[in-house]
C-alpha positions in Angstrom: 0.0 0.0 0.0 3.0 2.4 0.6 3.9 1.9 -2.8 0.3 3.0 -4.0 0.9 5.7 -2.0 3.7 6.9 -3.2 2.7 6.3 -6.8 -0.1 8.6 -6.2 1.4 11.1 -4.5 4.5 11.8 -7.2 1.0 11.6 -9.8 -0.3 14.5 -7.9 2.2 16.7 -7.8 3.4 16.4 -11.3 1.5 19.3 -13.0 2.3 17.9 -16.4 1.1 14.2 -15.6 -2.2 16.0 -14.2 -2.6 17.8 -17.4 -2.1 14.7 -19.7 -4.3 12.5 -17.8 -7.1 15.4 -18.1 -6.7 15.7 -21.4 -6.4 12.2 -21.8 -9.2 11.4 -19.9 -11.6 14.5 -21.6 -11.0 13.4 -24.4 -12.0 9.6 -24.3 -15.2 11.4 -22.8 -15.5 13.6 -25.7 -15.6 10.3 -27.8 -17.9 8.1 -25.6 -20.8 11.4 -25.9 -19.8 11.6 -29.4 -20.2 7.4 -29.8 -23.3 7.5 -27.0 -24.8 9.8 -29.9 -25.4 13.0 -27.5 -23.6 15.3 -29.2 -26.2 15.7 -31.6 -28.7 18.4 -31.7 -31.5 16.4 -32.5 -30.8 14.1 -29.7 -30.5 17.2 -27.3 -33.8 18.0 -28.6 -35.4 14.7 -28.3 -34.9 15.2 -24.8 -36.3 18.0 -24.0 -39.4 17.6 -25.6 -39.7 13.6 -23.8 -38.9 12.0 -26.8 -35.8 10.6 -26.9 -33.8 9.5 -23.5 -30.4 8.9 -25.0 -29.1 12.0 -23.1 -31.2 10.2 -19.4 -29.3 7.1 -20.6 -26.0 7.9 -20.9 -25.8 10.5 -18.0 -27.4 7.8 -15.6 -24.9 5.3 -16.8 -22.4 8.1 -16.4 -23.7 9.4 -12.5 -23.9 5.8 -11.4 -19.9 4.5 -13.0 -18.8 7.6 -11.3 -20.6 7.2 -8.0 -19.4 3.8 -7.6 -15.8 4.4 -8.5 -15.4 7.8 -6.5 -16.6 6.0 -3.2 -14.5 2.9 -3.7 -11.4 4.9 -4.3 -12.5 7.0 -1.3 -13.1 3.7 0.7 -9.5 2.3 -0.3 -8.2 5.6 0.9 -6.7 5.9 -2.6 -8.6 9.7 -3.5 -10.1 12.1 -1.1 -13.3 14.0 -1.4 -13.2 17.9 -1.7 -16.5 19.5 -2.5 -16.5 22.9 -3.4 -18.9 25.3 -0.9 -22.3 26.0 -2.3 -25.3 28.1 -1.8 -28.6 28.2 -2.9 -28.4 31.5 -4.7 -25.2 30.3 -6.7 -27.2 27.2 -7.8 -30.4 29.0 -8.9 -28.2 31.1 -10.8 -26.4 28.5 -12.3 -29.3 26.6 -13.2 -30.5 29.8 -14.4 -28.0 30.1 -16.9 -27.4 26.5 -18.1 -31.3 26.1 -18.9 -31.2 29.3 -20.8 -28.0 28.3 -22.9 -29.1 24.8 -23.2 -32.8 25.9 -24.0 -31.3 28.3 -26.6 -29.0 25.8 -28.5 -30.3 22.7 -27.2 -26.2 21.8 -26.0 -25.2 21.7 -22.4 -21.1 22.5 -22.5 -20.0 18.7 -22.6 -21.7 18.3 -25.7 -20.7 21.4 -27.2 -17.0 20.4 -27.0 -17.8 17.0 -28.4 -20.4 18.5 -31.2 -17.4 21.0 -32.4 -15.3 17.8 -32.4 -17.1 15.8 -34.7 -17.2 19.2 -37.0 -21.0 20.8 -36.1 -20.5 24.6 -36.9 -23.6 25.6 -34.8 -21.9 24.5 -31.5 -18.8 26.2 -32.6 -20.2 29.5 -33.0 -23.3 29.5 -31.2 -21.9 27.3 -28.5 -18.2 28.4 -28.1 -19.2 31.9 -28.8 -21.8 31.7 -26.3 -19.8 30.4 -23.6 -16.8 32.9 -24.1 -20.1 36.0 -24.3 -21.3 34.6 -20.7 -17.9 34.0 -19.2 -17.2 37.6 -19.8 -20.4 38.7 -18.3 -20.9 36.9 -16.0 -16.9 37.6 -14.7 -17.6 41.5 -15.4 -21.3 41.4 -13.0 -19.6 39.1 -10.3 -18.5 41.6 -7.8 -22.5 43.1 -7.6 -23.7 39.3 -8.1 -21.4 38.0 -5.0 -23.1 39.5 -2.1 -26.6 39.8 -4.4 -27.3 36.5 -5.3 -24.4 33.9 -5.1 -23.6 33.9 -1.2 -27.4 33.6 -0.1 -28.2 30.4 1.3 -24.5 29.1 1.7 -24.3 25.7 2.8 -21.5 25.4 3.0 -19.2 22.2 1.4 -21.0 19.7 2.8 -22.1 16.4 1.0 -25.4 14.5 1.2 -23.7 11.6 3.3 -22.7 14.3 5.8 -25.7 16.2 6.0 -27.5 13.0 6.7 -24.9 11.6 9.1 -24.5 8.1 7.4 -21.6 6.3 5.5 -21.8 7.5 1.9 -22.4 4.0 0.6 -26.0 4.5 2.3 -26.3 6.8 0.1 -24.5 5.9 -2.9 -25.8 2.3 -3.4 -29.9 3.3 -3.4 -28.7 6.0 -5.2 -27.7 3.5 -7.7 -30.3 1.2 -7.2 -33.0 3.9 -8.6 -31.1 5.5 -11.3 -30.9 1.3 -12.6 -34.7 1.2 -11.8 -35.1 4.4 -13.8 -32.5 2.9 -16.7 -34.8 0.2 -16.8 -38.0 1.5 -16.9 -37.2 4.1 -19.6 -36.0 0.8 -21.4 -39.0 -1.3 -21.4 -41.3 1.7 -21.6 -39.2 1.9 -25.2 -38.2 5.8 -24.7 
């Protein structure tokens, strides 16, 4: 186990490595959303309008993979957890904005990197564009949004395990348990 240790610990302090295995990593996910087929617009669509629950598929498949292997790496002491504080205003707002950009151009910004990948021109200007336009106004209206929207209802960095006061795999495995139900239903239901 020292060895793991080690291992890991010369992994996270070499900024390089970190940066290779991101890219690395982003973009075998940029080709699995690509292959998964939600880098489409019509997909994106589909969605939305309850028709098509490719993008519900691959997300659960993706929530639950990562639930699992996050909390087994956390329960062989091989990763630790380090959630980033939140608040209730910061997460309307954000919500706020994702909806509107992903109602607009029917892309959330994981499929916009993998739509410009496989060559769609609307997620590179519409998309790109449209993130680099918020980005900037949303950096130039933070100071007024901090203490206006973002800090009210700070909670803190707590997770759901915490808050509940139970070991996370009594939350993580019926987690699991109903996004499968859900996978399956959506199945034989033929969505």
């Amino acid at each position: 186990m020292e060895v793991i240790d080690s291992m890991l610990e010369s992994l996270r302090s070499n900024h390089r490595v970190q940066l290779a295995i991101g890219l690395f990593i982003g973009i075998i996910f940029g080709f699995l959303l690509q292959k998964g087929g939600v880098t489409r617009y019509e997909v994106i669509v589909g969605q939305i309008l309850l028709a098509d629950f490719t993008v519900f598929k691959v997300m659960a498949s993706a929530v639950i993979t990562g639930m699992i292997g996050v909390h087994l790496l956390r329960s062989l002491g091989m990763v630790k957890l380090h959630p980033k504080p939140g608040s209730f205003g910061s997460s309307a707002l954000g919500g706020l904005i994702f909806g509107v950009g992903f109602a607009l151009l029917g892309y959330c910004p994981g499929t916009i990197a993998g739509a410009v990948g496989q060559g769609s021109v609307d997620a590179l200007l519409g998309g790109v564009g449209g993130i680099l336009f918020g980005a900037g106004i949303f950096a130039g209206a933070y100071p007024r949004l901090q203490e206006m929207v973002l800090k009210r209802g700070e909670f803190g960095d707590v997770t759901f395990p915490e808050i509940l006061g139970v070991n996370p795999w009594a939350v993580v495995i019926p987690g699991v348990m109903i996004l499968l139900g859900l996978l399956f239903w959506v199945e034989e239901m033929g969505f």
